[in-house]
GULUM-496336 format. One record per residue (C-alpha): x, y, z. Coordinates in pm, whole numbers, padded with zeros to 5 digits, always signed. Layout:
REM residues N
XYZ
...
***
This chain:
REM residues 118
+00000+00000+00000
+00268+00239+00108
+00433+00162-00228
+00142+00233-00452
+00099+00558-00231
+00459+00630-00310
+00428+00577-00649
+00104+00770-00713
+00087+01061-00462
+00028+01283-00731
-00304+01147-00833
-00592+01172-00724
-00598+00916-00444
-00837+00883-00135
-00881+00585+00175
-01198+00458-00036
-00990+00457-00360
-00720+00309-00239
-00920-00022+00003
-01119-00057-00339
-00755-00103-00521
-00710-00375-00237
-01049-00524-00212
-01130-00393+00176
-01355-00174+00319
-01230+00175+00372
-01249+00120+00740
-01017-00193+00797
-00800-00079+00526
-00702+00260+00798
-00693+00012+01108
-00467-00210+00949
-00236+00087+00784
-00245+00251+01088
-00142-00089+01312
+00132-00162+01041
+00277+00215+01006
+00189+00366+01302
-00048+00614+01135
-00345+00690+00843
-00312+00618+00450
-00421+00993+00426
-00142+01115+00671
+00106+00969+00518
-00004+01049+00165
-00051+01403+00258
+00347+01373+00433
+00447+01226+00066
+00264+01486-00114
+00453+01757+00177
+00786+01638+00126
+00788+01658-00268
+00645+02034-00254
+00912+02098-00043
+01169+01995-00301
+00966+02141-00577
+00944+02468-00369
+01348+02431-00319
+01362+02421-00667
+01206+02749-00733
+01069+02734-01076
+00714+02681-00978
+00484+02898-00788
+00342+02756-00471
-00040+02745-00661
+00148+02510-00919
+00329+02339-00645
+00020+02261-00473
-00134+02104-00813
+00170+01928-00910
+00166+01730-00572
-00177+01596-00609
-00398+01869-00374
-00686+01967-00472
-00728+02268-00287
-00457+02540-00216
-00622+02611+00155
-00569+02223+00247
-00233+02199+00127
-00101+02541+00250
-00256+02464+00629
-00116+02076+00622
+00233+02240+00471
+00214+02499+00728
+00123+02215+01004
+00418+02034+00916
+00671+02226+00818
+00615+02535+01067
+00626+02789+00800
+00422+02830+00462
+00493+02717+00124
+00588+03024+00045
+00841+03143+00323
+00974+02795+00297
+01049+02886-00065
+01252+03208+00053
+01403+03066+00310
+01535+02731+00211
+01604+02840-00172
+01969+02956-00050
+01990+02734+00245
+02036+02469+00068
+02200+02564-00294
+02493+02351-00355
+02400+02020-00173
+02308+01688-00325
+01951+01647-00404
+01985+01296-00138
+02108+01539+00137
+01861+01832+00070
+01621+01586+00097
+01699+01419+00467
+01791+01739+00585
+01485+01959+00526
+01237+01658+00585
+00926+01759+00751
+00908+01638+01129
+00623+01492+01265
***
C-alpha cells in the first residue's frame, strides 16, 4: 500500500480509492495501515505529497499554486494549512528561506535534511 501511495501521490488518491484497489472496506483498510505504520493512509499520503512540494518549492521554478497542483492537492487552503502544520512555515516562506539554504548540496542530502518532522 505504502508503495502504490509512493508511487502515485500525485493522483488523485483517497482511503476509499485506495481499500477498493485492495479489495477492503475503507475502514479496515485505515486500522490495518495505521497498526502496520503507526499512522493513516491519508497522513502519510498528505506527508508524501509535503515532502515533494518541499523539493519542488526548493527548486524554485514553480509557484506555490502550481506546487500545490503538481503534488496531487486539490485545494490550495488544504495543502497550505497541512504544509504549514508540518513544516512550521508556509509554502511560500519555505520557498525564501530554504532556496539559498540549501544551494549547492546533493539532491539525497537536501532531501533528509529539510524533511518535515512529525
Amino acid at each position: 500500500m505504502r508503495d502504490r501511495i509512493d508511487r502515485e501521490y500525485a493522483q488523485p488518491l483517497d482511503v476509499e480509492a485506495l481499500a477498493r484497489g485492495v479489495h477492503l472496506s475503507a475502514g479496515h483498510l485505515s486500522r490495518q495501515f495505521r497498526r502496520a505504520y503507526g499512522e493513516s493512509p491519508y497522513r502519510y499520503l498528505m506527508t508524501r505529497r509535503i515532502e515533494r512540494a518541499m523539493m519542488l518549492l526548493r527548486r524554485g521554478d514553480l509557484s506555490v499554486t502550481d506546487v500545490c497542483f503538481e503534488v496531487g492537492c486539490a485545494s490550495l487552503g488544504t495543502f497550505t494549512t497541512r504544509f504549514t502544520e508540518l513544516v512550521g512555515v508556509s509554502p511560500g516562506a519555505y520557498r525564501q528561506r530554504e532556496r539559498w539554504t540549501t544551494q549547492g548540496l546533493p539532491p539525497c542530502v537536501a532531501k533528509q535534511v529539510t524533511r518535515p518532522v512529525r
